[in-house]
Each structure stands twice: as structure tokens, then as C-alpha cells.
LUMRO-666234 format. One record per residue: x negated, y negated, z of N, C-alpha, C in turn; residue in three letters. Coordinates in Angstrom, 3 decimals. Layout:
! residues N
+----------+----------+----------+----------+----------+----------+----------+----------+----------+------+
:   n.east :  n.north :     n.up :  ca.east : ca.north :    ca.up :   c.east :  c.north :     c.up : code :
+----------+----------+----------+----------+----------+----------+----------+----------+----------+------+
:        X :        Y :        Z :        X :        Y :        Z :        X :        Y :        Z :  ALA :
...
+----------+----------+----------+----------+----------+----------+----------+----------+----------+------+
//
This chain:
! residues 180
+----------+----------+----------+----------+----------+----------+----------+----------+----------+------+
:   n.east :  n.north :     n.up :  ca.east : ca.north :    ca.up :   c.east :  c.north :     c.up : code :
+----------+----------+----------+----------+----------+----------+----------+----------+----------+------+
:   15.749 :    4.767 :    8.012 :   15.946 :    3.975 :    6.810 :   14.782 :    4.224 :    5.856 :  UNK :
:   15.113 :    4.296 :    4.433 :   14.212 :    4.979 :    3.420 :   13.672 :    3.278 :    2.893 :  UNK :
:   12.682 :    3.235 :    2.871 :   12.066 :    2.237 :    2.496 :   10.597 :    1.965 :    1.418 :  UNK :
:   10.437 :    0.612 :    1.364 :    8.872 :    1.034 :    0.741 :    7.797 :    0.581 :    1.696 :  UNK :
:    6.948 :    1.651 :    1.077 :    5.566 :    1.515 :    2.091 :    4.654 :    0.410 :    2.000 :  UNK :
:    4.288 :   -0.313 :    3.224 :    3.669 :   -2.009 :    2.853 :    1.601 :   -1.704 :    2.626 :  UNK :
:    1.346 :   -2.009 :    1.340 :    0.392 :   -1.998 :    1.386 :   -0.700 :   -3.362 :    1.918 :  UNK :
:   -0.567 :   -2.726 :    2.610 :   -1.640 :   -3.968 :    3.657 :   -2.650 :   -3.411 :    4.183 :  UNK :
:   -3.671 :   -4.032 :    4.427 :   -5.293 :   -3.775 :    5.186 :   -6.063 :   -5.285 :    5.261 :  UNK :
:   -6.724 :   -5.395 :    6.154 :   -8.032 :   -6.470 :    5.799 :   -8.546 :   -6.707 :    4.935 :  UNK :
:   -8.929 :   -7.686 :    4.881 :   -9.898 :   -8.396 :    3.744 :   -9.037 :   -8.518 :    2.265 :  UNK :
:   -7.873 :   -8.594 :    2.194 :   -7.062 :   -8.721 :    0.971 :   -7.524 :   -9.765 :    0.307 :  UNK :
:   -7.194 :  -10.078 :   -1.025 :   -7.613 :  -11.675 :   -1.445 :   -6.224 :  -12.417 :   -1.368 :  UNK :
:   -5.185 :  -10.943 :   -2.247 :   -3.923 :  -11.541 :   -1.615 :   -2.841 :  -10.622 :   -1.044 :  UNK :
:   -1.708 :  -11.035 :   -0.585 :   -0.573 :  -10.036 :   -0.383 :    0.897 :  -11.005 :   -0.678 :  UNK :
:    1.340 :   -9.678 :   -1.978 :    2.298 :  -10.104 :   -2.520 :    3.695 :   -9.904 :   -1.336 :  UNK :
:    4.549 :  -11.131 :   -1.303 :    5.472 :  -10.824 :   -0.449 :    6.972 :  -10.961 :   -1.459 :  UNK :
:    8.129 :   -9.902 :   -1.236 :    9.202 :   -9.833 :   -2.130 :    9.914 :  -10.188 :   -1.194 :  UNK :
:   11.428 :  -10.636 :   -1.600 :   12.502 :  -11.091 :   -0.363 :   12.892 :   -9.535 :    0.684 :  UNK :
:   13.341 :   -8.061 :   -0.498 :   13.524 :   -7.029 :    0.520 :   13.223 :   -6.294 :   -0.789 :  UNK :
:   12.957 :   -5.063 :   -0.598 :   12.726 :   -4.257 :   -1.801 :   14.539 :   -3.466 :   -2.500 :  UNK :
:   14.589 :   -3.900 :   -3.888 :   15.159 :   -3.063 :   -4.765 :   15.753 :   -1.872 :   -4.437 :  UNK :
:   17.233 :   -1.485 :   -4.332 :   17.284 :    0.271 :   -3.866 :   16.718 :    0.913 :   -5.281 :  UNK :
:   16.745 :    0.861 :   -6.708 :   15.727 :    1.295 :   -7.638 :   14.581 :    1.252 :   -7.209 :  UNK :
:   13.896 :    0.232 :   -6.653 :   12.141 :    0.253 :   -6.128 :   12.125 :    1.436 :   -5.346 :  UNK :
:   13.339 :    1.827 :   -4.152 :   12.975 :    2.433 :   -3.296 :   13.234 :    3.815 :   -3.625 :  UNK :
:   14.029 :    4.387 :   -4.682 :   14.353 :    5.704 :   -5.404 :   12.922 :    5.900 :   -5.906 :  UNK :
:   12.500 :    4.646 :   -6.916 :   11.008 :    5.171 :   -7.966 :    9.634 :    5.305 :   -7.127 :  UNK :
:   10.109 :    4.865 :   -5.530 :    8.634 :    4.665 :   -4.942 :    7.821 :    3.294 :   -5.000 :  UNK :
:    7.922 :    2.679 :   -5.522 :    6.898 :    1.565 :   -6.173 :    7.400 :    0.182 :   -6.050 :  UNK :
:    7.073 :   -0.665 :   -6.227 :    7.034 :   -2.237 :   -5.610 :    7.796 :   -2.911 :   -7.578 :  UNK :
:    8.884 :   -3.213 :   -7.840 :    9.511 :   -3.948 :   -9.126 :    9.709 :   -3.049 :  -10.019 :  UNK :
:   10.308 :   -1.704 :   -9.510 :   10.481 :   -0.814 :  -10.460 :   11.862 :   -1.085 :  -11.215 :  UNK :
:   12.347 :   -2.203 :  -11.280 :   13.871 :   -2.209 :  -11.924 :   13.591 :   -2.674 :  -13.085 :  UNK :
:   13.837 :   -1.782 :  -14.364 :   12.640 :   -1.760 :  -15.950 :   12.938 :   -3.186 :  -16.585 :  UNK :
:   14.243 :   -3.821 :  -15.940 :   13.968 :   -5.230 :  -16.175 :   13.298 :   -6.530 :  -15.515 :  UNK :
:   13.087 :   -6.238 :  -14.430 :   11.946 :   -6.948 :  -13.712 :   11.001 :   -7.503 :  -14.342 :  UNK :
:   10.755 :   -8.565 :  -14.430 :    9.219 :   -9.129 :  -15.230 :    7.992 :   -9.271 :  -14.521 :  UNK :
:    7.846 :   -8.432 :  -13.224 :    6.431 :   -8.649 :  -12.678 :    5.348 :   -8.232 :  -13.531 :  UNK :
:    5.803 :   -7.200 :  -14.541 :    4.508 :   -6.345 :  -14.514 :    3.886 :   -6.899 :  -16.183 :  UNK :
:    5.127 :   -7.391 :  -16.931 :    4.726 :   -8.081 :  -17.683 :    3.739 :   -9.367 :  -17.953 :  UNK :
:    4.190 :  -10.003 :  -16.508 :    3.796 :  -11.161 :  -15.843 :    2.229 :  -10.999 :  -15.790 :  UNK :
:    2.386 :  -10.246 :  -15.023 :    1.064 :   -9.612 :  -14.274 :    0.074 :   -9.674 :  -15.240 :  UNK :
:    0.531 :   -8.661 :  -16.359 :   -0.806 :   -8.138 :  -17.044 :   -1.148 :   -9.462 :  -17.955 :  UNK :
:    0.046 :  -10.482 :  -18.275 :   -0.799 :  -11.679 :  -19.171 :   -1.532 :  -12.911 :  -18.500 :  UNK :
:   -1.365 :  -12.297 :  -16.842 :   -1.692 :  -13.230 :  -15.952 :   -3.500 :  -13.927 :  -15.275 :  UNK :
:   -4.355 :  -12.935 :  -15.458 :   -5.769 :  -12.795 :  -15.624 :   -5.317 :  -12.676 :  -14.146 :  UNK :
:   -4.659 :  -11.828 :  -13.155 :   -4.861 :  -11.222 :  -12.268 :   -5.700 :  -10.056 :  -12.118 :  UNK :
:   -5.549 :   -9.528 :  -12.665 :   -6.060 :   -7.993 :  -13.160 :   -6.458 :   -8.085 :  -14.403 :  UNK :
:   -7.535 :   -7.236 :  -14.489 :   -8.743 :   -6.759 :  -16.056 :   -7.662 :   -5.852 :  -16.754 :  UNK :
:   -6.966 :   -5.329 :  -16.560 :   -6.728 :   -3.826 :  -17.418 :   -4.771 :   -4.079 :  -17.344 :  UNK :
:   -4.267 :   -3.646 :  -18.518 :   -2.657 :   -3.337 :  -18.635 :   -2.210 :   -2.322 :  -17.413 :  UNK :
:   -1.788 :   -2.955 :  -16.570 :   -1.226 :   -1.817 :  -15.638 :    0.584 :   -1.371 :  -16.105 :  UNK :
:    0.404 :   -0.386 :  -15.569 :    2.420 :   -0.271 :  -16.173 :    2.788 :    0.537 :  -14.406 :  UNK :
:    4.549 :   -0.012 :  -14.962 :    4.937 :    0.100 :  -13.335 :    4.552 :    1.279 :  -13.328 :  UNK :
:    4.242 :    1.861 :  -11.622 :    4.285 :    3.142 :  -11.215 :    3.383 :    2.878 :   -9.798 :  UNK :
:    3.131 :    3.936 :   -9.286 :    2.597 :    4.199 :   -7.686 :    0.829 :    3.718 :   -8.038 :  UNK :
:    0.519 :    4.938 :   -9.299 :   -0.692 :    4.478 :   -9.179 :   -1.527 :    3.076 :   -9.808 :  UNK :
:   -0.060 :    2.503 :  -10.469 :   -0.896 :    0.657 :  -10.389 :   -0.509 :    0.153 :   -9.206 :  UNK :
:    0.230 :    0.248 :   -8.531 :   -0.164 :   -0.397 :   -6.822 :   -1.066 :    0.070 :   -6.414 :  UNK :
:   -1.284 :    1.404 :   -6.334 :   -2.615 :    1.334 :   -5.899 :   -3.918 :    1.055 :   -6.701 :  UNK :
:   -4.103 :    0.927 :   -7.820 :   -4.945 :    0.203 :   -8.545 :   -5.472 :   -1.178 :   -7.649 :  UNK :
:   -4.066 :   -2.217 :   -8.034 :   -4.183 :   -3.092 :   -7.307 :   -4.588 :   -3.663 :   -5.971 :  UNK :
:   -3.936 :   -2.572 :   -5.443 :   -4.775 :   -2.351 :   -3.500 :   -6.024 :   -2.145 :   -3.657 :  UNK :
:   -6.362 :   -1.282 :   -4.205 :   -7.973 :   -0.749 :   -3.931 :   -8.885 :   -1.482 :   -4.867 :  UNK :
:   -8.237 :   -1.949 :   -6.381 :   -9.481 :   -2.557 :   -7.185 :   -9.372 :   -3.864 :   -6.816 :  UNK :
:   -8.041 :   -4.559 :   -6.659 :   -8.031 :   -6.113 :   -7.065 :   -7.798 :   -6.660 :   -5.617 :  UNK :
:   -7.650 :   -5.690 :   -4.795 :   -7.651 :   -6.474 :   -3.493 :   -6.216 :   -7.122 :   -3.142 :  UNK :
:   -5.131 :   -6.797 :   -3.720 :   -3.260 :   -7.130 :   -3.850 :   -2.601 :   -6.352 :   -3.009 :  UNK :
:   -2.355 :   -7.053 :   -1.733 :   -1.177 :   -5.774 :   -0.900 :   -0.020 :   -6.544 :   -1.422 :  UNK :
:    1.373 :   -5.201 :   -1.067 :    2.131 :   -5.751 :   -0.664 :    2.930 :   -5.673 :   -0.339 :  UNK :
:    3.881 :   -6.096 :    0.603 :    5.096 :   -6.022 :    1.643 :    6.267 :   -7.201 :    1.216 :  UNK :
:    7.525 :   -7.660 :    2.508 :    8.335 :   -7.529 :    2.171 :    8.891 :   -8.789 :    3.011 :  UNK :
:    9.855 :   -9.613 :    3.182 :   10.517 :  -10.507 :    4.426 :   10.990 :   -9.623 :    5.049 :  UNK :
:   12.368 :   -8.948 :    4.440 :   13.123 :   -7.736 :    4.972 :   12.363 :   -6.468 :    4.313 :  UNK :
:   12.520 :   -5.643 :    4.997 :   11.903 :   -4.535 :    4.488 :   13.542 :   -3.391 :    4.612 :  UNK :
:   14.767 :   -3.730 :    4.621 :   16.072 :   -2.904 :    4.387 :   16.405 :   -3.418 :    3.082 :  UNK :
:   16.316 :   -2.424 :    1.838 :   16.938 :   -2.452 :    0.418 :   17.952 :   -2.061 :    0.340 :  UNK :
:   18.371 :   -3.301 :   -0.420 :   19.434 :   -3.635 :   -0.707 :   19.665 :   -4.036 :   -2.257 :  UNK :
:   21.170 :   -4.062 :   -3.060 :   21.400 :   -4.045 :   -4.580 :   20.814 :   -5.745 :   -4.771 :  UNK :
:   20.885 :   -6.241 :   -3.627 :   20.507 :   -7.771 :   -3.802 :   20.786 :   -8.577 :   -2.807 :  UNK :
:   20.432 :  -10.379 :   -3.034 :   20.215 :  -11.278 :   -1.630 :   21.772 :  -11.351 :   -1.703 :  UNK :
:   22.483 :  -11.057 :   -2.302 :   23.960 :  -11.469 :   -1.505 :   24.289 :  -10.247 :   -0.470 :  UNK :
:   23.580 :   -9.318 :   -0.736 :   23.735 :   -8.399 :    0.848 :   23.228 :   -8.571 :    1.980 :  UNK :
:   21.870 :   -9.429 :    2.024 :   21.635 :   -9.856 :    3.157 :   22.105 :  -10.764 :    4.234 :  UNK :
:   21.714 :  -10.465 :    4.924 :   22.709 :  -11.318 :    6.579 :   21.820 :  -12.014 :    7.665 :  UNK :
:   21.806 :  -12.824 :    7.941 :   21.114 :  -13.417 :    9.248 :   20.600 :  -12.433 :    9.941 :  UNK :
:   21.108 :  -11.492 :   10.062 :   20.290 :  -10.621 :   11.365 :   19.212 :   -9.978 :   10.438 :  UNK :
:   19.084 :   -9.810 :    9.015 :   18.225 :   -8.976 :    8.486 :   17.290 :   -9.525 :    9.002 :  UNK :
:   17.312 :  -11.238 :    8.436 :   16.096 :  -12.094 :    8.639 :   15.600 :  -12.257 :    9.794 :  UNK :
:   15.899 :  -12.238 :   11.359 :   15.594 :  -12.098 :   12.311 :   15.289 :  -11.593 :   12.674 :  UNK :
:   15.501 :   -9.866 :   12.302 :   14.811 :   -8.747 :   12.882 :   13.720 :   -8.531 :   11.660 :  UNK :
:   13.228 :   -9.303 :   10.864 :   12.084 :   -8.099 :   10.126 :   11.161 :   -9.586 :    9.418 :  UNK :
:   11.670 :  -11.206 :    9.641 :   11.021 :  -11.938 :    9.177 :    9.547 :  -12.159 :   10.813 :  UNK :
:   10.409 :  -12.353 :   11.704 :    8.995 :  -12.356 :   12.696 :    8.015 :  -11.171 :   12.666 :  UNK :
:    8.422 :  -10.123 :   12.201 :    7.521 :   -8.722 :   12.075 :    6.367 :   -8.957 :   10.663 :  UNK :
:    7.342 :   -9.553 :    9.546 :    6.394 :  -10.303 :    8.689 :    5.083 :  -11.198 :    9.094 :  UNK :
:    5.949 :  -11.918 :    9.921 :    4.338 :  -13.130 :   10.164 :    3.285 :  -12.618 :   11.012 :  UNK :
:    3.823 :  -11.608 :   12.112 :    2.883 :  -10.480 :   12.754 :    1.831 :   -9.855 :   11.857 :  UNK :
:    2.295 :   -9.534 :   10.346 :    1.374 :   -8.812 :    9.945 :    0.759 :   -9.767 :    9.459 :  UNK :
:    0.655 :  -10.691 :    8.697 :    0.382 :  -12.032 :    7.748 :   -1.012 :  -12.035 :    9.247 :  UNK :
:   -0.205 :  -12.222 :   10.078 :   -1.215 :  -12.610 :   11.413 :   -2.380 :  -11.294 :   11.715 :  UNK :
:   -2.234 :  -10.089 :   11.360 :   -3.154 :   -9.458 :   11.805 :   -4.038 :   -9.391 :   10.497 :  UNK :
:   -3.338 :   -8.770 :    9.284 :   -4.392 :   -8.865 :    8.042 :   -5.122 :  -10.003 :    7.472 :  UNK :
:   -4.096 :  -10.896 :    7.949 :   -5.213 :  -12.527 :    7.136 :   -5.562 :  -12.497 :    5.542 :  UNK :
:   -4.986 :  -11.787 :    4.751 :   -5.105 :  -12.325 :    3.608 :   -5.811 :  -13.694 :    2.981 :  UNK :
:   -6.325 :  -13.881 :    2.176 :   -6.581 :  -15.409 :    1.733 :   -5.377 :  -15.869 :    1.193 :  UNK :
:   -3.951 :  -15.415 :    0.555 :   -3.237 :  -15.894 :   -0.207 :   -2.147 :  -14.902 :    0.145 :  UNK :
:   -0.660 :  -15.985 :    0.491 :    0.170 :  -15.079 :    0.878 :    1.143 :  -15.595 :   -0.269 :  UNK :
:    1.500 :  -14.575 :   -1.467 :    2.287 :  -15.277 :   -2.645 :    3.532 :  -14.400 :   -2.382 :  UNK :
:    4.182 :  -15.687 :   -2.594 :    6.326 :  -15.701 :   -2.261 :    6.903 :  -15.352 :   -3.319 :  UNK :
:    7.293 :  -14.472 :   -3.581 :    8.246 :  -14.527 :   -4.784 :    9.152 :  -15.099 :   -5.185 :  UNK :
:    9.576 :  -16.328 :   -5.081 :   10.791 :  -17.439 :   -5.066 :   10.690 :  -17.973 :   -3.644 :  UNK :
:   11.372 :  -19.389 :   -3.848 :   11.437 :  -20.333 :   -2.560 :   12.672 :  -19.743 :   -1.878 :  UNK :
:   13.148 :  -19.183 :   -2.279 :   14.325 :  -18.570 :   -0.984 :   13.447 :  -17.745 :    0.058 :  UNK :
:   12.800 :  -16.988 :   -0.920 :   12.232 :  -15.743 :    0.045 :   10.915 :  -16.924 :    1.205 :  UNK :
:   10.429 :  -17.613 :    0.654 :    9.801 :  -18.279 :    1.628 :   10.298 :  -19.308 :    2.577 :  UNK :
:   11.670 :  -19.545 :    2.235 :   12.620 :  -20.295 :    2.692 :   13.097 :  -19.416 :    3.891 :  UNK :
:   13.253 :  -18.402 :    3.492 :   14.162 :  -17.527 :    4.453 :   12.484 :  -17.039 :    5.630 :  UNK :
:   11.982 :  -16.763 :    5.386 :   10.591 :  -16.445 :    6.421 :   10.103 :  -18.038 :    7.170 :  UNK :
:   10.069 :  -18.749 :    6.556 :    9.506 :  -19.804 :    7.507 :   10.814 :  -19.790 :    8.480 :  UNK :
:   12.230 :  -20.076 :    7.933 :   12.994 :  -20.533 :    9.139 :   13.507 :  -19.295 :   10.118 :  UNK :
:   13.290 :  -18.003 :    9.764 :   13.401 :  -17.073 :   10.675 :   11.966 :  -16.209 :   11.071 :  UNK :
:   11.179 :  -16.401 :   10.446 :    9.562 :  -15.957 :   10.791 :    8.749 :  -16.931 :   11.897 :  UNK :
:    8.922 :  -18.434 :   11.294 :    8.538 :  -19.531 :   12.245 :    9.412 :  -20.263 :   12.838 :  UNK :
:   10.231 :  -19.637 :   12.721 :   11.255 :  -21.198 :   12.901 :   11.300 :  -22.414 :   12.326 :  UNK :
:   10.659 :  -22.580 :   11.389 :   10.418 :  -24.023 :   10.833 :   11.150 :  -24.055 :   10.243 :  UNK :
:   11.443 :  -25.332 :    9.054 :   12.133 :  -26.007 :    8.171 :   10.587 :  -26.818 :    7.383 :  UNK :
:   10.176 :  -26.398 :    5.858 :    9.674 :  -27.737 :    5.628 :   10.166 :  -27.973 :    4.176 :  UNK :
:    9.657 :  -28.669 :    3.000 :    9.763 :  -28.731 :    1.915 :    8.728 :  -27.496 :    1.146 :  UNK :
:    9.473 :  -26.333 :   -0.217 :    9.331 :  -25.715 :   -0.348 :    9.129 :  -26.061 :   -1.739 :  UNK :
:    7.919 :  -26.365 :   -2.552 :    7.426 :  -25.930 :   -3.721 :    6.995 :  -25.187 :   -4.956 :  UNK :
:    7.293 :  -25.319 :   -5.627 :    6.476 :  -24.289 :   -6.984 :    4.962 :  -24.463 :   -6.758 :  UNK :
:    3.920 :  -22.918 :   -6.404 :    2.449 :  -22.656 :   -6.425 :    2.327 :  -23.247 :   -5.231 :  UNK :
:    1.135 :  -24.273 :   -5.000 :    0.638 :  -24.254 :   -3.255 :    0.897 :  -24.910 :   -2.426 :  UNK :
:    1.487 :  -24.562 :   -1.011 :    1.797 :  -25.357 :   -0.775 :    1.163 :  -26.392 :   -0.093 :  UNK :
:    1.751 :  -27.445 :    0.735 :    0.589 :  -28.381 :    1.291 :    0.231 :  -27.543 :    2.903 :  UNK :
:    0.902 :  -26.665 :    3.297 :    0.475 :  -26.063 :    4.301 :    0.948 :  -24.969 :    4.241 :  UNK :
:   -0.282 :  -24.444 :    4.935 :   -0.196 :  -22.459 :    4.921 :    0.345 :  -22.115 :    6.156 :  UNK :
:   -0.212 :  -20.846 :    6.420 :    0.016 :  -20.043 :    7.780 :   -0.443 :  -19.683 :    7.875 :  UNK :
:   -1.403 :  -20.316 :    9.326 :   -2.541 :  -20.700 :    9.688 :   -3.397 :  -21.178 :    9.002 :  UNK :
:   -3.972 :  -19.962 :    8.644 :   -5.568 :  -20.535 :    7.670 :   -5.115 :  -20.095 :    6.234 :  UNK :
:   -3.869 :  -19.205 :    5.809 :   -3.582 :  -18.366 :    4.887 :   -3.087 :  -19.469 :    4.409 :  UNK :
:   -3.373 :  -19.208 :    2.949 :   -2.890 :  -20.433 :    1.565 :   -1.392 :  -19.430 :    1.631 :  UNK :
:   -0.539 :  -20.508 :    1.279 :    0.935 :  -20.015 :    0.163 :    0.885 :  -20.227 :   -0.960 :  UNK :
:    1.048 :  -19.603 :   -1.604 :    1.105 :  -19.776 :   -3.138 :    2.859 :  -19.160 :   -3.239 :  UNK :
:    4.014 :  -19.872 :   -4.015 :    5.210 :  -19.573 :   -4.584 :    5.554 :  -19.477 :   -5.782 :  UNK :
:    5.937 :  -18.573 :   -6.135 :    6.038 :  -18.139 :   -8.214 :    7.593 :  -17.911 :   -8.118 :  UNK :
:    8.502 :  -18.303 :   -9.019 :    9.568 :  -17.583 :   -9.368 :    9.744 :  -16.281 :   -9.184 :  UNK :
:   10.735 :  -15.680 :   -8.440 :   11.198 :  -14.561 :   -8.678 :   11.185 :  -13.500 :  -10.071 :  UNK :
:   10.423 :  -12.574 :   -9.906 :   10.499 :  -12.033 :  -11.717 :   12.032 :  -11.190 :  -11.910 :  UNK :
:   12.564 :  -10.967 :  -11.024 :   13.815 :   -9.986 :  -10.925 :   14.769 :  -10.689 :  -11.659 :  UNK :
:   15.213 :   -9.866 :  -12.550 :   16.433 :   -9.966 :  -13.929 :   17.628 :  -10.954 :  -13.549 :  UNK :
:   17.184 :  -10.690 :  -12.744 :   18.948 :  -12.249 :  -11.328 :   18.569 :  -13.331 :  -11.125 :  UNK :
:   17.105 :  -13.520 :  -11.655 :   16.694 :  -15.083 :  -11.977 :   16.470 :  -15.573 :  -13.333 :  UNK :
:   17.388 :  -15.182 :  -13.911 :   17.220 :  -15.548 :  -15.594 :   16.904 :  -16.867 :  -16.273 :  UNK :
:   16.875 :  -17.786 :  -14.924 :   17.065 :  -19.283 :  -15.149 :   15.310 :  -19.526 :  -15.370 :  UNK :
:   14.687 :  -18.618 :  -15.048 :   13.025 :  -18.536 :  -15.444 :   12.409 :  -17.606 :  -16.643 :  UNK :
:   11.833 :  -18.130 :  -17.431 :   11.865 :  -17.179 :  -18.854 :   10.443 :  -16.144 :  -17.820 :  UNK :
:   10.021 :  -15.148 :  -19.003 :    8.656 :  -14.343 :  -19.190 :    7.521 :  -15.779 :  -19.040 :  UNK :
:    7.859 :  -16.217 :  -19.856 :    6.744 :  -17.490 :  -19.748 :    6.299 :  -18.233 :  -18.901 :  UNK :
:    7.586 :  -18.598 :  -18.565 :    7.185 :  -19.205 :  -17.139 :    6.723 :  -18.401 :  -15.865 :  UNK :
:    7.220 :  -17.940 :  -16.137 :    6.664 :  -16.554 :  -14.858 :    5.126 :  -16.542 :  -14.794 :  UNK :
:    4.901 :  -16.283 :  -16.496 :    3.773 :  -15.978 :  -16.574 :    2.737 :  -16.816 :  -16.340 :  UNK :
:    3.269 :  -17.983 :  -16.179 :    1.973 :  -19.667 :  -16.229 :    1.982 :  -19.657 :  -14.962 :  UNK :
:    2.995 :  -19.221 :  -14.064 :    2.717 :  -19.006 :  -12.187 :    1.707 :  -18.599 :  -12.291 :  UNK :
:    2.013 :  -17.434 :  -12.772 :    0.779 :  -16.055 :  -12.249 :   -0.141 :  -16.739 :  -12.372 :  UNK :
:   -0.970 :  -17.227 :  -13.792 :   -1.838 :  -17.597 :  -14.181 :   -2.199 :  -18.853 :  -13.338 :  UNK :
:   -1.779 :  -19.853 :  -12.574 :   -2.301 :  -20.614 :  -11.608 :   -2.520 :  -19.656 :  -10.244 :  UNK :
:   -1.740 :  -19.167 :  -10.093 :   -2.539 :  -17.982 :   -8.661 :   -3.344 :  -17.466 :   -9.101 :  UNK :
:   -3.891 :  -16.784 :  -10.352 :   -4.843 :  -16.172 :  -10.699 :   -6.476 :  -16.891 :  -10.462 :  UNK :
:   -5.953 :  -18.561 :  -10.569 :   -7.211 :  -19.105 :  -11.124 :   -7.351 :  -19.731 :   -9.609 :  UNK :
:   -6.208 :  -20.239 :   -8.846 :   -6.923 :  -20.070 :   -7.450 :   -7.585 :  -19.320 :   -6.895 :  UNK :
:   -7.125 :  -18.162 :   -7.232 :   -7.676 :  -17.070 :   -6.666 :   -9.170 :  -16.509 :   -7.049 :  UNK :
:   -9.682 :  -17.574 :   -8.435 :  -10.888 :  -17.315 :   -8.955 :  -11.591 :  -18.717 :   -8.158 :  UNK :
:  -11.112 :  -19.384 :   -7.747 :  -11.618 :  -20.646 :   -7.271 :  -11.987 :  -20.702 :   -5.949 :  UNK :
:  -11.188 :  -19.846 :   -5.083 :  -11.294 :  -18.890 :   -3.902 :  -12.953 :  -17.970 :   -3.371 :  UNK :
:  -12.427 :  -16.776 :   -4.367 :  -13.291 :  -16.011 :   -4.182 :  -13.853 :  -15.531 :   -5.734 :  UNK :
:  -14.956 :  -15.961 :   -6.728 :  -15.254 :  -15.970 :   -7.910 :  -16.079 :  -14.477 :   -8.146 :  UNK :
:  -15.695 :  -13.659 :   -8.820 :  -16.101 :  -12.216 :   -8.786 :  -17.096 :  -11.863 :   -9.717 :  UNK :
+----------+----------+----------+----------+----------+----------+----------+----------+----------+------+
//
């Protein structure tokens, strides 16, 4: 299975998690390559990052190596979207998620929508809890959650703006965190 590659290592500040990657993400290589996607817009008005990044391979890796941003996936099988996914996706690739969450330790594990963290707690942990916009009242383990709207064009019910005032509260945790 052709997939995308999870950028993860130690010492992250954070790691971005998507529900499964885009079959466009997985043709262009790169993590929200569908040119209507609003991550990257998001991103750059977000005070995540110093500099305009534009989609492509080498702003993920920008991000990996300057800003300290992995990131991976619940499911890691792409698909046109969540109405293709199935119970078994989530079972076979959400406990493999919390495995890694568990070996890298990130300070901040940010959800891209409450489904996608919806769907990992109850097939990653088994749990059930109440699922919020930004932090929640409990992490995993020691790892903060932080949850932002989905930026993908199939959540239209969230403008650029709003997207963008997420970011910008993960950003400033994330300055409150670790101050650079």
C-alpha cells in the first residue's frame, strides 16, 4: 500500500495527526496537498512558523527539522474520504498510532477535527470521553491534545478564519510550553 511517510522522531514540540491521508496527498508526496485544503494558509497566518511556507515536501521538512512539527496519521490507508473508512481501518492502524504517540512523546499531539480524535481514543484507547475545540482536559499520558477543525475543503462549515484562530491558540501554547 502506497502511502505517506510519518514524520516522527524525539523531542518534537508537536505532531500533527490527520484522520488518513488524501489519495492527492499521496500522488503529490506531501501531508494537505489537495490545493483546496486550508492548512497551509492556516499555518502561515498562524505564528507557528517564522517564514511563508507553500505546500510541497520541502516545507514538511522545513517544519520537521526547523519547527520541531511531525506528522502522521489515525489510519495511515488513503482514501477519497471518511465515508470510505470502516471499523477495521480504525482497529488496525489507531492502536499503532498510540504506539508511536507512546514512543516519540511529543509535547503536543494536535487532531485535526474531533472525529479524527474521536475515532483514535475509542479504537486507539478504547475510551469514550467528551471531545473539545483546542485543549483538552486530558492528554495521553503526559502528551497535551490540542483539536483544530479539519482544514480539508469537506469541512466548509469552518471558514479560513476560523481555522486560523485554532492555529493561533496552538501556536501560543506552544510558546507557553517551550518559549524560543
Amino acid at each position: 500500500m502506497k502511502t505517506l511517510p510519518d514524520y516522527l522522531r524525539s523531542k518534537l514540540d508537536i505532531i500533527s495527526v490527520g484522520l488518513n491521508p488524501s489519495i492527492n496527498s499521496v500522488r503529490a508526496g506531501y501531508y494537505f496537498a489537495t490545493k483546496q485544503n486550508r492548512f497551509w494558509r492556516a499555518l502561515n497566518a498562524s505564528g507557528l512558523v517564522r517564514e511563508t511556507l507553500e505546500p510541497g515536501i520541502d516545507s514538511m521538512e522545513a517544519m520537521f527539522d526547523r519547527y520541531a512539527i511531525g506528522f502522521t496519521d489515525v489510519v495511515k490507508r488513503p482514501t477519497p474520504g471518511l465515508s470510505s473508512l470502516r471499523a477495521p481501518d480504525f482497529r488496525q492502524w489507531a492502536p499503532e498510532l498510540s504506539s508511536r504517540l507512546n514512543r516519540y512523546r511529543p509535547r503536543i499531539a494536535w487532531f485535526h477535527g474531533k472525529i479524527t480524535f474521536e475515532k483514535y481514543l475509542r479504537y486507539g484507547e478504547e475510551s469514550v470521553r467528551e471531545v473539545m475545540w483546542g485543549r483538552q482536559r486530558r492528554g495521553i499520558g503526559d502528551i497535551i491534545v490540542f483539536v483544530t477543525p479539519n482544514p480539508s475543503p469537506a469541512n466548509a462549515i469552518f471558514s479560513l478564519a476560523d481555522i486560523t484562530a485554532w492555529y493561533r491558540k496552538l501556536a501560543a501554547l506552544r510558546r507557553r510550553l517551550h518559549p524560543r
